[in-house]
N, C-alpha and C positions, 0 to 999 in steps of 0.2 A: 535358788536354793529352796530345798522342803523347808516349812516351818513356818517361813516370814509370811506375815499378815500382806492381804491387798491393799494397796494405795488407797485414797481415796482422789480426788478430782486436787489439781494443784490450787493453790491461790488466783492463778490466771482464769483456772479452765471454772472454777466459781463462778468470777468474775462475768466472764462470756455467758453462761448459761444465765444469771441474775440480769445482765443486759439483755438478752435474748428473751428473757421471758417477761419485761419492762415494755420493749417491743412487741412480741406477741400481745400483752394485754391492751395495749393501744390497737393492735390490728383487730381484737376480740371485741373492742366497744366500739368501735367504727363500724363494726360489721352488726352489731344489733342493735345502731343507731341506724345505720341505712337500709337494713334487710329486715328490719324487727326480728333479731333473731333473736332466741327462746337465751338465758343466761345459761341454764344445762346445757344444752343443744351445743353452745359454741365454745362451752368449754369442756365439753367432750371432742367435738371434731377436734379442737387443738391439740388435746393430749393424745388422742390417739391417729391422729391422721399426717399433723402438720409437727408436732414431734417426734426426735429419733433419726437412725442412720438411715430410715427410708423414705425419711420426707423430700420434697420435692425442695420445697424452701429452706435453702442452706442458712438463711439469714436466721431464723427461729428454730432451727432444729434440734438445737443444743439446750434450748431454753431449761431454764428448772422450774417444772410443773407445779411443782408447790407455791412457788413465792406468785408465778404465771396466775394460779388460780386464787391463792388471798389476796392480791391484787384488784380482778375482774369483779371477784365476789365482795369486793370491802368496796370497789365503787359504785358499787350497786347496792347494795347495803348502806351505804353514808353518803348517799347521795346528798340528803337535805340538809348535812350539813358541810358537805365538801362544796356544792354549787354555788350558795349568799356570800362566800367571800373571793370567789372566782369572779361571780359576776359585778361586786362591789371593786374589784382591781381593774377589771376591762377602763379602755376608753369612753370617755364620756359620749354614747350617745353609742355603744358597741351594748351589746347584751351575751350570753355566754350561748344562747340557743342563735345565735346568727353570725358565729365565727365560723370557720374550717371546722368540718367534722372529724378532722386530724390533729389541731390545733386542740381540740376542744377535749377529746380524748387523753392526749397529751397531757393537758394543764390539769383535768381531774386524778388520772392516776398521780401523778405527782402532787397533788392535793390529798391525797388520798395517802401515800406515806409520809407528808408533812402532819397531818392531823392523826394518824393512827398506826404508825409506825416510829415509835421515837427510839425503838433501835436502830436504826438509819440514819445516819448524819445528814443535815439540811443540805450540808453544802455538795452532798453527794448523792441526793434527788435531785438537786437546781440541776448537775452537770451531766448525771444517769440521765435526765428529761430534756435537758435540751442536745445532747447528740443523739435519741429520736427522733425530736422535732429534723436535726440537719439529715436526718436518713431520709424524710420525705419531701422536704424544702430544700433552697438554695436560698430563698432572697432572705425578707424580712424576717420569717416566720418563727426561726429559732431566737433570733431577737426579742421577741415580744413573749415568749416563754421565759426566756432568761430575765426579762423585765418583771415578767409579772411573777411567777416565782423567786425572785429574790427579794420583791417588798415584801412577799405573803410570809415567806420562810421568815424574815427577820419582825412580822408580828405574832406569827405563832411559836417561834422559838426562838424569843430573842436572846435569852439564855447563851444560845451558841454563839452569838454572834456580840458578847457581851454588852448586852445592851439591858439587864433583869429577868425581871418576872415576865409568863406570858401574860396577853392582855387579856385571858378568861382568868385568870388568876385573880 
């Protein structure tokens, strides 16, 4: 019918695009942790190369470039204070620069919307981050995401998880 407005994206197709671009930004830090690639550099190629109907990778191609790029760019930006409580959760005797550089990726972006995304619900970074981690793992890996983000989630927002105040509070 003439008249009627355009849809926009459904609740699902959201959904896929905000996971999609969760993923992407874990592939965007891996890849300029191991290539020293340029933060511009590789979040240009994402949006214009590896997003969209002509990307090759169906897994990211849906992604929403926005959330994709305040993502990459807030963990690079909050690094020094997303990393001292990353590495304060690891295993005694683990450090945050001698994990999986998937792993490590991983736990920061999700560190990264626990400390500066509190429109995000905790309990929906813990499970947005660890069905990444199961995208590139099988064994342990998603395990120790899910571990370490859900002590971290419930120090910095214990709030949600009715526990008080956060402990910078």
């Amino acid at each position: 019918m003439s008249g009627e407005t355009p849809k926009g994206p459904t609740t699902a197709e959201a959904g896929i695009a905000r996971r999609q671009a969760r993923l992407a930004a874990v592939q965007a830090l891996y890849q300029m942790d191991l290539a020293a690639t340029d933060l511009n550099g590789v979040v240009h190629e994402f949006k214009t190369v590896r997003f969209g109907t002509e990307a090759e990778d169906q897994t990211v191609a849906q992604a929403d470039p926005d959330l994709f790029e305040a993502i990459v760019r807030g963990v690079v930006t909050h690094q020094r204070v997303i990393d001292p409580p990353l590495d304060a959760q690891l295993a005694a005797g683990w450090r945050l620069h001698r994990i999986d550089a998937i792993v490590r990726a991983t736990l920061r972006c999700a560190m990264y919307e626990l400390t500066q995304r509190p429109d995000i619900p905790a309990r929906v970074v813990i499970h947005e981050y660890v069905d990444v981690a199961k995208a590139f793992f099988e064994l342990d890996e998603p395990k120790v995401v899910n571990a370490v983000l859900d002590k971290l989630a419930k120090k910095t927002r214990p709030q949600e998880f009715g526990r008080g105040k956060p402990a910078s509070e």
